[in-house]
Short mmCIF file of the C-alpha atoms (twelve columns), coordinates in Angstrom:
data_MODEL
# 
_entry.id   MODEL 
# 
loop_
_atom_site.group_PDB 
_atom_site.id 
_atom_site.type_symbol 
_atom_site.label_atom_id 
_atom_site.label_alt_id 
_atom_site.label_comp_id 
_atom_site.label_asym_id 
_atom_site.label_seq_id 
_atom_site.Cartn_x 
_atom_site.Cartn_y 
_atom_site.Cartn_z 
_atom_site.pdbx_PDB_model_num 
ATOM 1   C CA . UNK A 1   45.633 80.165  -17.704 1 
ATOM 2   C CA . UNK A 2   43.692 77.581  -19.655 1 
ATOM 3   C CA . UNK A 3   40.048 77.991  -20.847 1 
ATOM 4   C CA . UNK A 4   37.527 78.265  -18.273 1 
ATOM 5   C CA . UNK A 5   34.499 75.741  -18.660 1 
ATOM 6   C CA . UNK A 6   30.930 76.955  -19.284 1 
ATOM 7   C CA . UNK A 7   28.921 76.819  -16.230 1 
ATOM 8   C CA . UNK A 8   25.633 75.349  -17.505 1 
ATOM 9   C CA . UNK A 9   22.293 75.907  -14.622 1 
ATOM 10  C CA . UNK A 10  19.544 73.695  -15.427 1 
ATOM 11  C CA . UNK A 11  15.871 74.595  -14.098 1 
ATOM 12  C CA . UNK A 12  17.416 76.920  -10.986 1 
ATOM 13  C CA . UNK A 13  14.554 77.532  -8.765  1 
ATOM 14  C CA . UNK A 14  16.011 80.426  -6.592  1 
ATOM 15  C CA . UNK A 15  17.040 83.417  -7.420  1 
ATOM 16  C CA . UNK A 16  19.426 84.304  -4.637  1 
ATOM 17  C CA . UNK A 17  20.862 80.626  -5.517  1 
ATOM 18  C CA . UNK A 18  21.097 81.580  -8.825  1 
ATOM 19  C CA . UNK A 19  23.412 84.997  -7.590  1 
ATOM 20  C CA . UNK A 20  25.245 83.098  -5.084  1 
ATOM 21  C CA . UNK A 21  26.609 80.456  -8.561  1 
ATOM 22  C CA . UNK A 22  27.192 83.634  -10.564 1 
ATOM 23  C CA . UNK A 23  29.089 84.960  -8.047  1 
ATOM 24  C CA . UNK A 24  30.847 82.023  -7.186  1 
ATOM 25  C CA . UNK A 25  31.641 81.712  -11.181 1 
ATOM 26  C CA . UNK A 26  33.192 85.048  -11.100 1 
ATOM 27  C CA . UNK A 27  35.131 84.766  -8.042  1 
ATOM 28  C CA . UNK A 28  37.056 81.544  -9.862  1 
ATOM 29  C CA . UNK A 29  37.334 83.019  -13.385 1 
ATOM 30  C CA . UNK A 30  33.838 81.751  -14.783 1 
ATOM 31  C CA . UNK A 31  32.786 84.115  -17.054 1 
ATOM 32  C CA . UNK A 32  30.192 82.126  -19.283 1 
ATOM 33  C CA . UNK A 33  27.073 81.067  -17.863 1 
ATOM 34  C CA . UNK A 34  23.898 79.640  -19.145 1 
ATOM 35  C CA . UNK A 35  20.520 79.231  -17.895 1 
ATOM 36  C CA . UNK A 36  18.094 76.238  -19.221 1 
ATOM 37  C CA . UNK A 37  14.455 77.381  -18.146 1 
ATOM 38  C CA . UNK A 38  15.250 78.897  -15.285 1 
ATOM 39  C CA . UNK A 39  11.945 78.780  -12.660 1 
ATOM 40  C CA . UNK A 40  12.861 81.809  -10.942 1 
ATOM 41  C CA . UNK A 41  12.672 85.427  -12.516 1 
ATOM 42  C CA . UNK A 42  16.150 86.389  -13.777 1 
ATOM 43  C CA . UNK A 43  15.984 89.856  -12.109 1 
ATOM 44  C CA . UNK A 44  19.508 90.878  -13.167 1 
ATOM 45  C CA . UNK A 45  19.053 94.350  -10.615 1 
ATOM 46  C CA . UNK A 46  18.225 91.664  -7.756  1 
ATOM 47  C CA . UNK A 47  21.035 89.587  -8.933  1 
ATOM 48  C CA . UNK A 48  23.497 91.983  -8.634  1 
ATOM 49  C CA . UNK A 49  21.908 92.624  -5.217  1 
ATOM 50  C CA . UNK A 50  23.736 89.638  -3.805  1 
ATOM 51  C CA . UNK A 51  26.410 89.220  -6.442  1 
ATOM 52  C CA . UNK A 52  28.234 92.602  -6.598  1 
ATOM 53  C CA . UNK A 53  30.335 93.689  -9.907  1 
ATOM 54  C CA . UNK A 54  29.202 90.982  -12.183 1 
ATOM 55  C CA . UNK A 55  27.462 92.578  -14.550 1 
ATOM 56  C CA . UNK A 56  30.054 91.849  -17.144 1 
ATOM 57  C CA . UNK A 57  29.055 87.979  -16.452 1 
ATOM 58  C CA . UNK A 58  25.713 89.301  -16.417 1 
ATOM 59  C CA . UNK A 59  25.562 90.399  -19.319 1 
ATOM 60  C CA . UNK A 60  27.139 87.305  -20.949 1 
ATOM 61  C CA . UNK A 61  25.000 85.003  -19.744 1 
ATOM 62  C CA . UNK A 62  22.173 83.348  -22.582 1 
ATOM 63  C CA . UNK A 63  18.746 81.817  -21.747 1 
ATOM 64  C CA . UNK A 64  18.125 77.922  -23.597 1 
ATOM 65  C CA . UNK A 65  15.114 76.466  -23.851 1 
ATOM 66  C CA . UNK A 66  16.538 73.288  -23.761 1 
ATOM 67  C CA . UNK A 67  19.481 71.300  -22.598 1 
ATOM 68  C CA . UNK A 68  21.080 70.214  -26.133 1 
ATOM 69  C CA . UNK A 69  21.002 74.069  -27.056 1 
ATOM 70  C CA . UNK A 70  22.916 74.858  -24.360 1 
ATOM 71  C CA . UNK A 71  25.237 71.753  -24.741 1 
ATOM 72  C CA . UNK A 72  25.697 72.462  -28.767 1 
ATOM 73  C CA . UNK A 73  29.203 73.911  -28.591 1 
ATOM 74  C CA . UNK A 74  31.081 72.084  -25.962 1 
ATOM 75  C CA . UNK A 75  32.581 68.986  -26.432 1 
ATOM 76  C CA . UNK A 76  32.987 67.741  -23.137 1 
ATOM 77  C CA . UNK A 77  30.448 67.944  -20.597 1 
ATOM 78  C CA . UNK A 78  30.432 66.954  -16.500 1 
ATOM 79  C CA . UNK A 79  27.201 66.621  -14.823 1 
ATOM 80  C CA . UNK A 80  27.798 67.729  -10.814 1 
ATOM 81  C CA . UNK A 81  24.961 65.399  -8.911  1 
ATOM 82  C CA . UNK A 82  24.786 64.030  -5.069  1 
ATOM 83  C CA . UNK A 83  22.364 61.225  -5.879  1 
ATOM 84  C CA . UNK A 84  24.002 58.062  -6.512  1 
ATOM 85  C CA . UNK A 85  22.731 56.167  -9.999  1 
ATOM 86  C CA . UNK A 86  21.862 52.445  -10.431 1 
ATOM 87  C CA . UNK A 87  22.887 52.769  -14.265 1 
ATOM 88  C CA . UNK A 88  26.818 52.403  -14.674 1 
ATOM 89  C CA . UNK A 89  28.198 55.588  -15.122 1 
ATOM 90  C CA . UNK A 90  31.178 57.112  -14.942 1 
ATOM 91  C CA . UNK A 91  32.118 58.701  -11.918 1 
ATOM 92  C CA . UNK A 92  34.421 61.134  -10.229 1 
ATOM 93  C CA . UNK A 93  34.909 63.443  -7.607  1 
ATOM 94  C CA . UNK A 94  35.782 67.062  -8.038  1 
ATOM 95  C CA . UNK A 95  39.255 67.272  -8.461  1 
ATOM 96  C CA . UNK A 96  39.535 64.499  -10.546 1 
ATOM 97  C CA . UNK A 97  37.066 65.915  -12.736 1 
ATOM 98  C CA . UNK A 98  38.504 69.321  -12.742 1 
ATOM 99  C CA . UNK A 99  41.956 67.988  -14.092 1 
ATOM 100 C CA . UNK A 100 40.175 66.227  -16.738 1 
ATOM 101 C CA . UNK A 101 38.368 69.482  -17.838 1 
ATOM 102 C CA . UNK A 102 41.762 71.400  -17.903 1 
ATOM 103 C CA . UNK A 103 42.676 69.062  -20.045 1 
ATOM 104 C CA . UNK A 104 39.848 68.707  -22.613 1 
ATOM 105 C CA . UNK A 105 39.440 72.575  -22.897 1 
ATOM 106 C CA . UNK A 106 42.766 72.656  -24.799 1 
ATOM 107 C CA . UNK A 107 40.811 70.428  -27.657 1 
ATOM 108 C CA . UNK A 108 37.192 72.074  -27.186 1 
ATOM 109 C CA . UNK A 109 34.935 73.815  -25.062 1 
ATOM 110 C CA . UNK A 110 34.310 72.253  -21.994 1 
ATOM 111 C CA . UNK A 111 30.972 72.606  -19.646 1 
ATOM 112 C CA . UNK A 112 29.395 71.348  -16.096 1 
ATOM 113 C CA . UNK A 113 26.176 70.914  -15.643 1 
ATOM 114 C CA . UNK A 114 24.091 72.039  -12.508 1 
ATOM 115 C CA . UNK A 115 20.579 72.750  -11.252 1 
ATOM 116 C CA . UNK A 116 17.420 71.860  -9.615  1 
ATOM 117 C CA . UNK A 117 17.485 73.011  -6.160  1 
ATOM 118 C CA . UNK A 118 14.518 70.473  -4.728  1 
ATOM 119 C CA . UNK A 119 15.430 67.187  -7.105  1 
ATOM 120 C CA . UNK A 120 18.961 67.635  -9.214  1 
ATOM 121 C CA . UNK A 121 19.213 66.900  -12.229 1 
ATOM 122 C CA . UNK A 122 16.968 64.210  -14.136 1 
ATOM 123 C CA . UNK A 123 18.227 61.092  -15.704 1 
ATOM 124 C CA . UNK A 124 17.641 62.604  -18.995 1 
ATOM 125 C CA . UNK A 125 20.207 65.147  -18.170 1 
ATOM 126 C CA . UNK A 126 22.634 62.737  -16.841 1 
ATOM 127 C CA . UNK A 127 22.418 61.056  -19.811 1 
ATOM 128 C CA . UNK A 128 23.823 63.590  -21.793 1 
ATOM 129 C CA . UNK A 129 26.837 64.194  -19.461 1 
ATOM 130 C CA . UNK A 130 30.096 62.493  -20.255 1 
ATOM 131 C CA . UNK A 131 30.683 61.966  -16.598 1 
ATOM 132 C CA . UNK A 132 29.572 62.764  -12.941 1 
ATOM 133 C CA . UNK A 133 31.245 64.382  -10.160 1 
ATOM 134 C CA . UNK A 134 29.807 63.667  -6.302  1 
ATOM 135 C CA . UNK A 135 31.320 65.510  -3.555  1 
ATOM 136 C CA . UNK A 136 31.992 63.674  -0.979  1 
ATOM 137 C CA . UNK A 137 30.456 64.020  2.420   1 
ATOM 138 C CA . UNK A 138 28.904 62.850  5.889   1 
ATOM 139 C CA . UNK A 139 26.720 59.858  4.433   1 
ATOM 140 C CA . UNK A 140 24.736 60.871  7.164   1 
ATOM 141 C CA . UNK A 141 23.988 64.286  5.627   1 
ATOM 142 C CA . UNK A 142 25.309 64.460  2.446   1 
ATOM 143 C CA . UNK A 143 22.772 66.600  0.477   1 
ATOM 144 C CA . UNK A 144 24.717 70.018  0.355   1 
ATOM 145 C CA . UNK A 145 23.265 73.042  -0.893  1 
ATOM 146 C CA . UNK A 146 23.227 74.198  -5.244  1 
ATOM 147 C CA . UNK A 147 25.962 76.998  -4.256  1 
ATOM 148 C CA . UNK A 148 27.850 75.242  -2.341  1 
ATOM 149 C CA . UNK A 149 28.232 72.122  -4.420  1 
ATOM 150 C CA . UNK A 150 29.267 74.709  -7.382  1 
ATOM 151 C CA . UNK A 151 30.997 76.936  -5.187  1 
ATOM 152 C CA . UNK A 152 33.862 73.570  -4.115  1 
ATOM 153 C CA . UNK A 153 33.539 72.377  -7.650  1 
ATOM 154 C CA . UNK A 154 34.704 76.070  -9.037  1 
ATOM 155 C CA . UNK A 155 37.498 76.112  -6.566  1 
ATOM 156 C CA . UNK A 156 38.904 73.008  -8.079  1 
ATOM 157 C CA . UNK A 157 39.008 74.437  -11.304 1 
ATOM 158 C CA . UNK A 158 40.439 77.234  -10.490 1 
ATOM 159 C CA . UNK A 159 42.976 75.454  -9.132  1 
ATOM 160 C CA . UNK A 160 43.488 73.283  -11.725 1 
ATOM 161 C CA . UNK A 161 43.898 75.821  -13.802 1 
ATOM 162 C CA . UNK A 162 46.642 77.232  -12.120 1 
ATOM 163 C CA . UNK A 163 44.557 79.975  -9.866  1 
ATOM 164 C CA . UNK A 164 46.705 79.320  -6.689  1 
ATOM 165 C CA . UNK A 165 49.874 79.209  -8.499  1 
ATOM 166 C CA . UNK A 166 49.201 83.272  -7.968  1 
ATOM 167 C CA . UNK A 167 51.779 84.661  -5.368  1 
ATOM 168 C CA . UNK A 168 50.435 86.400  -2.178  1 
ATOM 169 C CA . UNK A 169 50.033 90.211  -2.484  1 
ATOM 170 C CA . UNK A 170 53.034 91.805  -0.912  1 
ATOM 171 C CA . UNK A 171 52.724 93.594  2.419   1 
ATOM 172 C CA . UNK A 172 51.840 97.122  1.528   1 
ATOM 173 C CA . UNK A 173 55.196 98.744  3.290   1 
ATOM 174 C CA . UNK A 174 57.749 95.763  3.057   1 
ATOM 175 C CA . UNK A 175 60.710 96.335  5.693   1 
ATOM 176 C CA . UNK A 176 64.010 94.872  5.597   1 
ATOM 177 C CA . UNK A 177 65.155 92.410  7.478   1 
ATOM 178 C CA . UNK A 178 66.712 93.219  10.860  1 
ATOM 179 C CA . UNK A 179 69.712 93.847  11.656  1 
ATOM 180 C CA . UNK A 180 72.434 92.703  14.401  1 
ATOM 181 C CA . UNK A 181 72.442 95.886  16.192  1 
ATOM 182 C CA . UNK A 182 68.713 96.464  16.454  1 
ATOM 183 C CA . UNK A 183 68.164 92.967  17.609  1 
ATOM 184 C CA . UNK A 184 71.244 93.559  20.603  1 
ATOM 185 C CA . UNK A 185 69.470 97.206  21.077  1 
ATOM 186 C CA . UNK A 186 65.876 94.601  21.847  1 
ATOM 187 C CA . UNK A 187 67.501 92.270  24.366  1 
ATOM 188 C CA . UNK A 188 69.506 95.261  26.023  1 
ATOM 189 C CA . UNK A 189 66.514 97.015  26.650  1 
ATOM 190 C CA . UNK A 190 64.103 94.619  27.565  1 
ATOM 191 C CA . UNK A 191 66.571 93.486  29.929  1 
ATOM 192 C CA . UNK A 192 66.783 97.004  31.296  1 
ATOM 193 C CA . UNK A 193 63.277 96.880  31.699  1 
ATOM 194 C CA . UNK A 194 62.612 94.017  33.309  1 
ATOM 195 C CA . UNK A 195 65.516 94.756  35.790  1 
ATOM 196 C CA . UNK A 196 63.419 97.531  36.810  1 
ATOM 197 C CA . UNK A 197 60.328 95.973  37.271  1 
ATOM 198 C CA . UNK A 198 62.428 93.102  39.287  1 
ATOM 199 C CA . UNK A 199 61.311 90.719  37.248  1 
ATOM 200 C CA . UNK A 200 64.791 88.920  37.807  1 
ATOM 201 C CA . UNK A 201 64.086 88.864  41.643  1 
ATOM 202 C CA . UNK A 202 64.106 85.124  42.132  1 
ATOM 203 C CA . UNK A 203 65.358 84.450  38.176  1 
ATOM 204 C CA . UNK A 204 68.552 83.984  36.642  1 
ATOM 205 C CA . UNK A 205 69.219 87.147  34.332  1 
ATOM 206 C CA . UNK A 206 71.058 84.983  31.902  1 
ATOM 207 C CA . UNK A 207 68.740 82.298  31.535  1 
ATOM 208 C CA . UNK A 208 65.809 84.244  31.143  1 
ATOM 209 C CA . UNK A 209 67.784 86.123  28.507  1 
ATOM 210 C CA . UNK A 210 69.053 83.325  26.642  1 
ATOM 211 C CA . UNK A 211 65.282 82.261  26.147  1 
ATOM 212 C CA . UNK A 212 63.883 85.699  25.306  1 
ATOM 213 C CA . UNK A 213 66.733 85.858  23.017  1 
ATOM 214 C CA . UNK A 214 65.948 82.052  21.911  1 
ATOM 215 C CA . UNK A 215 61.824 83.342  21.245  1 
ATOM 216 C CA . UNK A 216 62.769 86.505  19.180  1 
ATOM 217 C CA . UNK A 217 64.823 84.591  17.074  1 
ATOM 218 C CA . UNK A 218 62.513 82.258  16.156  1 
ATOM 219 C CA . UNK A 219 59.988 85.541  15.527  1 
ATOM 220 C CA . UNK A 220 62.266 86.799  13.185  1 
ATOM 221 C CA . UNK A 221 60.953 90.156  13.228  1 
ATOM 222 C CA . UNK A 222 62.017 92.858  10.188  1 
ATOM 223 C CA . UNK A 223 63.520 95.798  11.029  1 
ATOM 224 C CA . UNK A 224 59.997 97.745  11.606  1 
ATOM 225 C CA . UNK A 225 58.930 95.576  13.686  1 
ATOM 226 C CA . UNK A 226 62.566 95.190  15.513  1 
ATOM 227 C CA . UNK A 227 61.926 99.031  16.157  1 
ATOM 228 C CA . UNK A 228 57.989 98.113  17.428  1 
ATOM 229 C CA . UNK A 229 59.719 95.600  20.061  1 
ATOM 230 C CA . UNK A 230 62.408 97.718  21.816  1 
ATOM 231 C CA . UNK A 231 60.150 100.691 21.734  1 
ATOM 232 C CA . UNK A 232 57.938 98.423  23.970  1 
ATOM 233 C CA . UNK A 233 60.494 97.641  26.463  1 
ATOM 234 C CA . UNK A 234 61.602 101.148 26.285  1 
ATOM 235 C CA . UNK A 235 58.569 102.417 27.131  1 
ATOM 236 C CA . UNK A 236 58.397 100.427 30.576  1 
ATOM 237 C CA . UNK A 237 61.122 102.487 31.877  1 
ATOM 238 C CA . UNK A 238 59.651 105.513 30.669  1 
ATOM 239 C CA . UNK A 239 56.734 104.736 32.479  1 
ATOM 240 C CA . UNK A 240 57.845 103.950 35.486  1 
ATOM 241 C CA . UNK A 241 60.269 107.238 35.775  1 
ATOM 242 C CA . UNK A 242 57.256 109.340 35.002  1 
ATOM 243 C CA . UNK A 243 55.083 107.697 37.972  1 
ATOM 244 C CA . UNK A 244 58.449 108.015 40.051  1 
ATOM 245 C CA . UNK A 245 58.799 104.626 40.544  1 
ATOM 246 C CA . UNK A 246 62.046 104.643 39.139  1 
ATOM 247 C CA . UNK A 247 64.747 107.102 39.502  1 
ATOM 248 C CA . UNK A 248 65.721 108.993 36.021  1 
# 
């Protein structure tokens, strides 16, 4: 997987925002963060409070007194802002920007730029972005939360990086699939089943059957869960010839 850019927090005002971006960082493979004046106390016990097993990140993470400190090693920086700009700049959204960052990080170190809970980030700091990412949203309501603007932002990276080309974990006891005789041992006893309940009273057997038959197929159930079926329609008749409903 390709180099994962810096995560750069600029003035972060809340401390329970500031655990929600570290653990957002973590959770997409953002393991260098760095704080410029942060206004809140960086109470790393009350961080990990709200963001659980990061203390590796935690203890990673520097402390810059200013902006071009932070900025000195990267070499390609995105500035993540919701408030549109009457200078030109130039502008992208998320994904966009994420490709692009994939893509620089094989030359350099690449960063994005976030902060300011009340305000965002100040035209000084734009300024020394390459580029800015919006998200896009209701223009009605548009202003979304610090964590949750890094938090969709993250994602993308991950993703651009190749995080969802991971497979699905496995099912814990995998089952084969089933087989002819199971699935004929399903229909034969459901249809027992139902006989007994008369569920065929004003039906035709066949054509109920043919759909039954028709919806398991289209289930295609493994072989456990073949065996969870007919025991179900087994157990009907077993029922009903303890209550004496049924003859044995």
């Amino acid at each position: 997987m390709p180099d994962a850019p810096v995560l750069v927090l600029v003035a972060v005002q809340d401390l329970v925002n500031l655990a929600s971006c570290i653990r957002i960082a973590k959770n997409f493979g953002i393991m260098t963060v760095r704080l410029v004046q942060p206004e809140c106390d960086v109470d790393f016990y009350r961080i990990e409070g709200v963001a659980h097993n990061t203390a590796d990140l935690l203890d990673r993470m520097t402390i810059h007194d200013n902006l071009d400190d932070a900025f000195a090693d990267l070499t390609w920086v995105v500035g993540l802002t919701g408030r549109e700009r009457t200078a030109k700049r130039t502008m992208m959204r998320p994904r966009e920007a994420a490709t692009e960052l994939v893509s620089r990080a094989t030359a350099g170190r690449v960063g994005i730029l976030a902060g300011r809970e009340d305000r965002g980030l100040h035209n000084d700091e734009v300024d020394r972005c390459a580029a800015l990412v919006t998200i896009s949203a209701n223009p009605a309501y548009s202003s979304l939360n610090l964590a949750q603007a890094w938090a969709i932002m993250a994602y993308e990276t991950w993703v651009a990086r190749g995080g969802d080309d991971a497979p699905f974990k496995l099912p814990r006891h995998a089952a084969a699939p089933a087989t002819h005789e199971q699935m004929e041992a399903i229909f034969t006893d459901w249809q027992a089943s139902l006989s007994s309940v008369e569920f065929f009273k004003k039906r035709q057997p066949d054509l109920v059957m043919r759909g039954f038959r028709e919806l398991i197929f289209r289930a295609n159930p493994d072989a456990r869960e073949a065996t969870l079926l007919r025991a179900m329609g087994l157990e009907v008749g077993h029922f009903l010839r303890r209550r004496g409903i049924i003859g044995e």
